[in-house]
N, CA, C and O atoms as CSV, one atom per row, in Angstrom:
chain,resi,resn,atom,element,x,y,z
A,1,UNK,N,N,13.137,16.770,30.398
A,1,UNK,CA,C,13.870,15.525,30.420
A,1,UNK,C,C,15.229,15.762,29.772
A,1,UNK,O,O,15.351,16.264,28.654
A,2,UNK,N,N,16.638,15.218,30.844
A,2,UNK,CA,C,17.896,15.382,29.602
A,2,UNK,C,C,18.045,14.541,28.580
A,2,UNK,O,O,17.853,13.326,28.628
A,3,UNK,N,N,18.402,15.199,27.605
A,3,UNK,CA,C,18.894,14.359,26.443
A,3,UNK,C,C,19.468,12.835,27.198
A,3,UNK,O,O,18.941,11.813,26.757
A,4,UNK,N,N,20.340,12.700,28.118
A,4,UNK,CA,C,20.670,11.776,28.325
A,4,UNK,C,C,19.857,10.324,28.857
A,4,UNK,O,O,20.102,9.118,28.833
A,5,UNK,N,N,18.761,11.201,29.340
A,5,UNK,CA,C,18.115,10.150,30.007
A,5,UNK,C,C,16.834,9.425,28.616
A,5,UNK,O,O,16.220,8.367,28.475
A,6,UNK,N,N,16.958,10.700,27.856
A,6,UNK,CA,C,15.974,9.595,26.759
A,6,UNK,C,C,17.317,8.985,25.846
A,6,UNK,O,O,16.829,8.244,24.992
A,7,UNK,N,N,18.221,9.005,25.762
A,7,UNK,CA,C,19.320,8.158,25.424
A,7,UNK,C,C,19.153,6.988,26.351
A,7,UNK,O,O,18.774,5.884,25.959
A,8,UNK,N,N,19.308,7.137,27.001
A,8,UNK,CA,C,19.451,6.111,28.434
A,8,UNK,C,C,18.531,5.280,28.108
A,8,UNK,O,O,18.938,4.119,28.146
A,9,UNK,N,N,16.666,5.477,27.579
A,9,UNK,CA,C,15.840,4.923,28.004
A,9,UNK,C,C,15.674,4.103,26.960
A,9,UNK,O,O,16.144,4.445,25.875
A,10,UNK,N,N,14.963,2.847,27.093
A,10,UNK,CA,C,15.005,1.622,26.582
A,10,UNK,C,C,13.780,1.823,25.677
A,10,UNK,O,O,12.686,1.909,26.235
A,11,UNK,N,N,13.841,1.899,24.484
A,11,UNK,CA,C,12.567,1.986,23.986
A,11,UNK,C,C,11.654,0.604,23.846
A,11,UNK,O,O,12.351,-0.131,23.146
A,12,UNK,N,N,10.599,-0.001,24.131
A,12,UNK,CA,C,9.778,-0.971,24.078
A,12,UNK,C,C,8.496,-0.758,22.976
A,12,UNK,O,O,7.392,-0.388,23.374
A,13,UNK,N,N,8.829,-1.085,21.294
A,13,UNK,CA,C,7.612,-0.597,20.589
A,13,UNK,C,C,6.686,-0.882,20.861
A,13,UNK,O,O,5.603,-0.298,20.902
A,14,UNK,N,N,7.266,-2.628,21.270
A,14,UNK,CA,C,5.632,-3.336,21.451
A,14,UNK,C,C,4.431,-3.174,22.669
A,14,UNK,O,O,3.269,-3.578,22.712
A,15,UNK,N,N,5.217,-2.437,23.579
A,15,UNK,CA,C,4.627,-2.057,24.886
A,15,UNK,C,C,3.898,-0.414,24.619
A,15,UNK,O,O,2.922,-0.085,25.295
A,16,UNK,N,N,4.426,0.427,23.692
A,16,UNK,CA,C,3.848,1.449,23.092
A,16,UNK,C,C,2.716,1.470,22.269
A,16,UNK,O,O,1.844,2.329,22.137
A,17,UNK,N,N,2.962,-0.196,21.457
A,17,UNK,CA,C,2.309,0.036,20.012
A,17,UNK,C,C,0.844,-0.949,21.373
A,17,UNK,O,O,-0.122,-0.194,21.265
A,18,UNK,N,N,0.533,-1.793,22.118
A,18,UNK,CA,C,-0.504,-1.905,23.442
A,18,UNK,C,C,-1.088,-0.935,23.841
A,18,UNK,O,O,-2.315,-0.872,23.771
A,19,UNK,N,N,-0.174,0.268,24.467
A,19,UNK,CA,C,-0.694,1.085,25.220
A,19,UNK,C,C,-1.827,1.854,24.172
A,19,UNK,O,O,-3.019,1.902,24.479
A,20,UNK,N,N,-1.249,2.498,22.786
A,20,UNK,CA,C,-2.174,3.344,22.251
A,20,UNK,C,C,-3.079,2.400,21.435
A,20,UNK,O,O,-3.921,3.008,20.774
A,21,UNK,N,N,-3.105,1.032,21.321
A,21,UNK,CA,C,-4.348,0.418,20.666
A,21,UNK,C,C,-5.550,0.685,22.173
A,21,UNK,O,O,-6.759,0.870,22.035
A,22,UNK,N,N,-4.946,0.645,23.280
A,22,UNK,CA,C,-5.660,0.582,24.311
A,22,UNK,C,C,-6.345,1.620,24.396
A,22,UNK,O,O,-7.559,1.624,24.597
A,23,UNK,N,N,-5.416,2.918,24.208
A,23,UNK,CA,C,-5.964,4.266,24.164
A,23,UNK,C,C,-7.123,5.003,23.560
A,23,UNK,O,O,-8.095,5.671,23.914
A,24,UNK,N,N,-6.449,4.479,22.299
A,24,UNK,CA,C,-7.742,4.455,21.049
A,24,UNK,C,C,-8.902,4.069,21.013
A,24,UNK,O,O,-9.809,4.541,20.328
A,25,UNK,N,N,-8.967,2.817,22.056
A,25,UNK,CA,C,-10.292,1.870,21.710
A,25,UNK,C,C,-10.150,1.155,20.419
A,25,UNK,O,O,-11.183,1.065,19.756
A,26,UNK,N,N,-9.120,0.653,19.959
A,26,UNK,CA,C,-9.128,-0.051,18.295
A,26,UNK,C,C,-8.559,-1.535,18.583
A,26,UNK,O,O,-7.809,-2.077,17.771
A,27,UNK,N,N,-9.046,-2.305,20.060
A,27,UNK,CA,C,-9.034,-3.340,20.725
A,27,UNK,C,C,-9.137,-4.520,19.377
A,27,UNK,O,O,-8.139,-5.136,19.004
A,28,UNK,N,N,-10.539,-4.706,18.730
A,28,UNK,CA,C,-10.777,-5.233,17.424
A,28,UNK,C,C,-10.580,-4.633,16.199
A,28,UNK,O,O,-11.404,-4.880,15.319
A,29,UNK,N,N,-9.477,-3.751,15.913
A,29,UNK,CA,C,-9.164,-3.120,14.402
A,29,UNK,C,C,-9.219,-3.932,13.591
A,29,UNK,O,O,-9.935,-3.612,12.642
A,30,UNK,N,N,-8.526,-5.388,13.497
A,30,UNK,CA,C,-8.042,-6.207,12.440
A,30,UNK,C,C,-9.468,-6.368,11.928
A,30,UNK,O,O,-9.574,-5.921,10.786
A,31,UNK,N,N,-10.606,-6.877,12.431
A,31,UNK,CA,C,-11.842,-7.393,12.755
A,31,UNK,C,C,-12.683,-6.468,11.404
A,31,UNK,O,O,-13.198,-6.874,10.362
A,32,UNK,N,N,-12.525,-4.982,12.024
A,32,UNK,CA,C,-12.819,-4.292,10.866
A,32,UNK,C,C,-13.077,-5.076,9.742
A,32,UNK,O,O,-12.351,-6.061,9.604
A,33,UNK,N,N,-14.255,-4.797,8.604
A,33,UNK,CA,C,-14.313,-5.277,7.189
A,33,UNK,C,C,-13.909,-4.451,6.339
A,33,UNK,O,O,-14.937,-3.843,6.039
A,34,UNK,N,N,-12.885,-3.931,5.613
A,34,UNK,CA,C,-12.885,-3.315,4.656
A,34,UNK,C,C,-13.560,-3.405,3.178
A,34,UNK,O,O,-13.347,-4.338,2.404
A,35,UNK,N,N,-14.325,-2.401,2.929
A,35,UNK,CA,C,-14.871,-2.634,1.409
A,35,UNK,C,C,-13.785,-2.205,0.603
A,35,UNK,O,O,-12.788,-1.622,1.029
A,36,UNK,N,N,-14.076,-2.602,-0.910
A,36,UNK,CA,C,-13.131,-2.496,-1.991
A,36,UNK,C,C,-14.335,-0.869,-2.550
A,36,UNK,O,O,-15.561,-0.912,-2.646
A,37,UNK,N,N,-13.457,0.335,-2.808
A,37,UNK,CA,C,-13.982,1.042,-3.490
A,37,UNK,C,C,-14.064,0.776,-4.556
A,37,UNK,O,O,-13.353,0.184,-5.368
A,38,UNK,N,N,-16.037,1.764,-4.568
A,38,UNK,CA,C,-16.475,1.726,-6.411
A,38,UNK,C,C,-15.427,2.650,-7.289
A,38,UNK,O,O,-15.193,3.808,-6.945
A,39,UNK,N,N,-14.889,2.124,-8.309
A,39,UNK,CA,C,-14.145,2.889,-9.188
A,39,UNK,C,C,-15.108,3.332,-11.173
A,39,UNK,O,O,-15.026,2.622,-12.176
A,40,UNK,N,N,-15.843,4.618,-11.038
A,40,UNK,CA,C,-16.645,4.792,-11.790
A,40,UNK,C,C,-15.988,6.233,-12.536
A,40,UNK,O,O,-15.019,6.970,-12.349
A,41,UNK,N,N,-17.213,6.132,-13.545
A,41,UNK,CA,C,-16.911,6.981,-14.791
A,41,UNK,C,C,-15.178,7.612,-14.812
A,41,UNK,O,O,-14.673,7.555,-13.691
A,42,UNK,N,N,-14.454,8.055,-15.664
A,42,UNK,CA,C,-13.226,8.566,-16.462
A,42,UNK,C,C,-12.313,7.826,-15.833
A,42,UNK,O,O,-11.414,7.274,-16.468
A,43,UNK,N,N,-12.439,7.711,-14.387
A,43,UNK,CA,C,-11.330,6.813,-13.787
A,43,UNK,C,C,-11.587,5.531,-14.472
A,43,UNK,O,O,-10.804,5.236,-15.375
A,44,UNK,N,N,-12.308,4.926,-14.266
A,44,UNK,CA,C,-12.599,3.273,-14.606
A,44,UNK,C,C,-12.574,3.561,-16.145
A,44,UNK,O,O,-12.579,2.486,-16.745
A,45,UNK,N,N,-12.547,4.720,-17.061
A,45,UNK,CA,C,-12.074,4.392,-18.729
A,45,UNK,C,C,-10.716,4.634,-18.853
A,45,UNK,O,O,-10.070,4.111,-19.761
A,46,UNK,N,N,-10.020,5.665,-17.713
A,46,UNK,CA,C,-8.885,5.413,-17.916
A,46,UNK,C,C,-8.261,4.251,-17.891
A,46,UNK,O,O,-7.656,3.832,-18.878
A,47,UNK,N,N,-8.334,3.631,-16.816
A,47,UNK,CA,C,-7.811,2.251,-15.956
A,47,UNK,C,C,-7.456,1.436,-17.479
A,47,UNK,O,O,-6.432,0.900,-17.904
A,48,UNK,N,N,-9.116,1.673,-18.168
A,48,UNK,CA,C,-9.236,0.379,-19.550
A,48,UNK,C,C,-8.176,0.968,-19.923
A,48,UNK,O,O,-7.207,0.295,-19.569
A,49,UNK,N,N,-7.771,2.217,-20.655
A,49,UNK,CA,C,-7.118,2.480,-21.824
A,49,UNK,C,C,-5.281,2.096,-21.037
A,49,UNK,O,O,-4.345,1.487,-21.554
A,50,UNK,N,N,-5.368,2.666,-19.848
A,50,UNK,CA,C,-3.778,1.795,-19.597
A,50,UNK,C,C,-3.679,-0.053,-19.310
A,50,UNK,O,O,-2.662,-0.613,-18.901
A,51,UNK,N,N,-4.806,-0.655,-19.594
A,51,UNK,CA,C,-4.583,-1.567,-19.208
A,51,UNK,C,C,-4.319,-2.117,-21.183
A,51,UNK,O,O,-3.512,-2.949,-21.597
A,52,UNK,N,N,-5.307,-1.297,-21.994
A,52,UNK,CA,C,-4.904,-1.886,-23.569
A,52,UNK,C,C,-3.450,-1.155,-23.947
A,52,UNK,O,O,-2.729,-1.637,-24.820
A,53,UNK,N,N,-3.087,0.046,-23.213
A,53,UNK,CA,C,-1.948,0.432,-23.579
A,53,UNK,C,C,-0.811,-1.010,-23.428
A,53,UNK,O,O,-0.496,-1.791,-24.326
A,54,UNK,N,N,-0.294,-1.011,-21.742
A,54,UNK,CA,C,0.696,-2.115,-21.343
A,54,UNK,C,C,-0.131,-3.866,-22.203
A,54,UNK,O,O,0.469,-4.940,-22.148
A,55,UNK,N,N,-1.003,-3.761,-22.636
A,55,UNK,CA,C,-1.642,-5.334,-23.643
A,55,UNK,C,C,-0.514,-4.888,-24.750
A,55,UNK,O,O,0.532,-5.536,-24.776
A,56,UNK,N,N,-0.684,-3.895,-25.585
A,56,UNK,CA,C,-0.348,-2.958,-26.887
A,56,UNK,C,C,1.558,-3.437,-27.032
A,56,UNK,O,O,2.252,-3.985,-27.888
A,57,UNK,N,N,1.809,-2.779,-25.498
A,57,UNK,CA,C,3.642,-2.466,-25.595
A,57,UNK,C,C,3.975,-4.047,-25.045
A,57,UNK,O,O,5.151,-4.409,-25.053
A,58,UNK,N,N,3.431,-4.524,-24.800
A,58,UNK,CA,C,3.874,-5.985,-24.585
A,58,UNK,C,C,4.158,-6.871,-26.122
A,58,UNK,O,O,5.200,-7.405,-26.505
A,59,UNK,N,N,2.815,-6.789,-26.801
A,59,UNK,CA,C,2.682,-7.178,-27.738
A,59,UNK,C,C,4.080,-6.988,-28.869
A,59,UNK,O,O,4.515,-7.917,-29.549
A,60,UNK,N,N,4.750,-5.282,-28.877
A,60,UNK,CA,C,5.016,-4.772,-29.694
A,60,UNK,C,C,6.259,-5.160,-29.293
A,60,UNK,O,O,7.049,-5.455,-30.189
A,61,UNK,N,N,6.818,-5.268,-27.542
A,61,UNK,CA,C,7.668,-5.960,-27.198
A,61,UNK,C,C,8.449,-7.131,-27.925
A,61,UNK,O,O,9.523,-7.308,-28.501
A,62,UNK,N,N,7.367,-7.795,-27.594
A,62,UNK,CA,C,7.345,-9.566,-28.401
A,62,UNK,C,C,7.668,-9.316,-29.806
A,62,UNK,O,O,8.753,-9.760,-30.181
A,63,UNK,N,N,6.852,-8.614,-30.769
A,63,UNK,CA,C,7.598,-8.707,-32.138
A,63,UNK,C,C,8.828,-8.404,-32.212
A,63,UNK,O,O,9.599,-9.114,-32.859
A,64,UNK,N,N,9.261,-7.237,-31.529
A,64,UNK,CA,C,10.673,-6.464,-32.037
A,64,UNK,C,C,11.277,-7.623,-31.327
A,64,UNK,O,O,12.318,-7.854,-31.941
A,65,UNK,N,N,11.142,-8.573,-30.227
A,65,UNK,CA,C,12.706,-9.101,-30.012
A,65,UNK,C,C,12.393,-10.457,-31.100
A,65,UNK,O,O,13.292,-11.242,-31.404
A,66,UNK,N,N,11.264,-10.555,-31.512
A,66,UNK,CA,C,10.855,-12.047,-32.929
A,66,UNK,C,C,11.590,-11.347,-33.518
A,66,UNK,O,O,12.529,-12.130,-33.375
A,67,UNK,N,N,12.155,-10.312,-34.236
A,67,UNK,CA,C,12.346,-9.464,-35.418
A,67,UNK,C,C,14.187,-9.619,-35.691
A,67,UNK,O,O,14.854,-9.322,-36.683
A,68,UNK,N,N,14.678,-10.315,-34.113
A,68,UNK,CA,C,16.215,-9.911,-34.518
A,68,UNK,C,C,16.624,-10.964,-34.483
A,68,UNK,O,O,16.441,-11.786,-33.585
A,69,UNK,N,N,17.415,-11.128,-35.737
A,69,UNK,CA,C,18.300,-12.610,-36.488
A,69,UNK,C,C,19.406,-12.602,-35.285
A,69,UNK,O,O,20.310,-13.437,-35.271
């Protein structure tokens, strides 16, 4: 194909983004249920300790700007 003629050619996403749901078979994708992953052991203690960290620097936030006359 010349360069010119895919210059030339009209691109249509939405007629692309049809054709390969068609292709696929993913007719009902949306439909799909997604589960929420289990988040267990070191991950899920990390998670805690950044979630008391940003509690911590918030906190420490708040005093230092209480702190200036």
């Amino acid at each position: 194909m010349k360069i010119e003629d895919r210059i030339s050619k009209k691109i249509n996403l939405d007629e692309d983004w049809e054709d390969f749901i068609k292709e696929e078979g993913l007719i009902d994708y949306n439909k799909i249920p997604v589960q929420k992953a289990q988040i267990n052991g070191w991950v899920r203690t990390a998670f805690w300790f950044l979630r008391i960290y940003i509690l911590v620097m918030i906190v420490l936030v708040i005093v230092g700007f209480a702190r200036i006359h």
